[in-house]
Every structure is written in C-alpha cells, then in structure tokens.
C-alpha positions as CSV (number, residue, x, y, z in Angstrom):
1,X,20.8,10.5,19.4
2,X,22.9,11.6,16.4
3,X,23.4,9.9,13.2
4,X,25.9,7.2,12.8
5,X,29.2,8.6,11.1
6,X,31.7,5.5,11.2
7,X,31.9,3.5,8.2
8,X,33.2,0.3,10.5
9,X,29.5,0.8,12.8
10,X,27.4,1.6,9.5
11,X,28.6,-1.9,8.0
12,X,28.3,-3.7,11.6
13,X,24.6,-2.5,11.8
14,X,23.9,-3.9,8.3
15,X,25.3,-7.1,9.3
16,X,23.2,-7.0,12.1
17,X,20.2,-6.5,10.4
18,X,20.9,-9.7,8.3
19,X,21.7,-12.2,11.2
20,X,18.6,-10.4,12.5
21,X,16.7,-11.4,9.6
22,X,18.4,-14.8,9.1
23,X,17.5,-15.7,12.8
24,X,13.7,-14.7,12.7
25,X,13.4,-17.1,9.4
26,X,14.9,-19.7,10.4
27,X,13.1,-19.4,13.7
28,X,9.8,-19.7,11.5
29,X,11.1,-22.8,9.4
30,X,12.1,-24.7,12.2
31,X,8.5,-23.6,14.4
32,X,6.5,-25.4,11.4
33,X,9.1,-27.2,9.4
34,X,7.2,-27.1,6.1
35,X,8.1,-26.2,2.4
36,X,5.2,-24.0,2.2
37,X,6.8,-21.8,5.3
38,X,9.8,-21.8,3.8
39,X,8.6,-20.7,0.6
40,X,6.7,-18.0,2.7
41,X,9.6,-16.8,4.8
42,X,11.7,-16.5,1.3
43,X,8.8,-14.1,-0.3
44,X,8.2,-11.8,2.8
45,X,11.8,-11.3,3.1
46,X,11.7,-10.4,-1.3
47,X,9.5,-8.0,-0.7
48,X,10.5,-6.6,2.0
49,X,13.6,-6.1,0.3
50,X,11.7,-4.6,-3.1
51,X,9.5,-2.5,-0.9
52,X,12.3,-0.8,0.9
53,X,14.1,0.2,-2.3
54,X,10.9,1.5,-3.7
55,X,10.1,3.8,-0.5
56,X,13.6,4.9,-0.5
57,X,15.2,4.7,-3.9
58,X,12.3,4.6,-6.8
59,X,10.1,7.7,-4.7
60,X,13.3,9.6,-4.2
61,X,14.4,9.1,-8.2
62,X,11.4,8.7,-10.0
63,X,8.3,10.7,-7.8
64,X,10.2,13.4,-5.7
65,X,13.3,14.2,-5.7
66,X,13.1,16.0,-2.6
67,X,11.9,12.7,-0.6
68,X,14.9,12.0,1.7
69,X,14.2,10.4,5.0
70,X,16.0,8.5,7.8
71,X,14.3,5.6,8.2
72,X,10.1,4.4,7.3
73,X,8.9,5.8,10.2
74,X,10.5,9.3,9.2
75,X,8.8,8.7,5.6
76,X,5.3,7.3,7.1
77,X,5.5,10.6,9.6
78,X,6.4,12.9,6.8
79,X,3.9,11.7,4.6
80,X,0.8,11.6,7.2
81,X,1.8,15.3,7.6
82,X,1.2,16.0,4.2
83,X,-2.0,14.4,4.1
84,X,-3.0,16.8,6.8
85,X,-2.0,19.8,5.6
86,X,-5.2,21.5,3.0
C-alpha cells in the first residue's frame, strides 16, 4: 500500500483517529463511571499525546536529525535493527 497523498483523506484520517480516541474513553468512563477513571482516561490520552511528539518531533530535532519514520512500528523496527547491528 502506498502512502496517502490527498490532503482531504490525510485530514479525514486524523479525524478518525480522534472519534477513535474519544469513543474508547468515553467507553471506559461509562464501564466504571468514576472520577478516578476519568482522571485516568484524561492522563493516558496526555501522554500519549507528549510521547508521540517526543518519538517523532523531539528525536528527529534534538537527537538525530536523520530519524524519520512512518509510523512507531517503523521507529520501534528501525531502532531494534540498530541494536542488532555490532
């Protein structure tokens, strides 16, 4: 499969991602309506959020410029190939 060249489908799938997100934690909140899940559900989704822009924004700028991958799995593949290599 190629990579995904309309603007209109990029958006689409980044709205996607958010309903996506937005459905799973409110799923969650309403499986054990408490304010401690809630809290919960609004951290993990922080820092997921930080941790993305660290593997593909702070690594990239600030560790190695030459870091650019497609997605994590890309990046965790990459990187367990560098490990391997002596």
């Amino acid at each position: 499969m190629g990579d995904l060249k309309s603007k209109r489908l990029i958006v689409l799938k980044g709205w996607l991602f958010l309903v996506i997100a937005l459905l799973a934690g409110i799923g969650l909140v309403l499986e054990n309506p408490t304010w401690q899940t809630g809290l919960l559900v609004l951290v993990l989704a922080w820092a997921s959020a930080r941790f993305y822009y660290f593997l593909f924004y702070v690594l990239e700028k600030y560790v190695d410029p030459g870091l650019h991958y497609a997605g994590v799995l890309d990046q965790v593949k990459a990187l367990l190939r560098r490990r391997r290599k002596p």
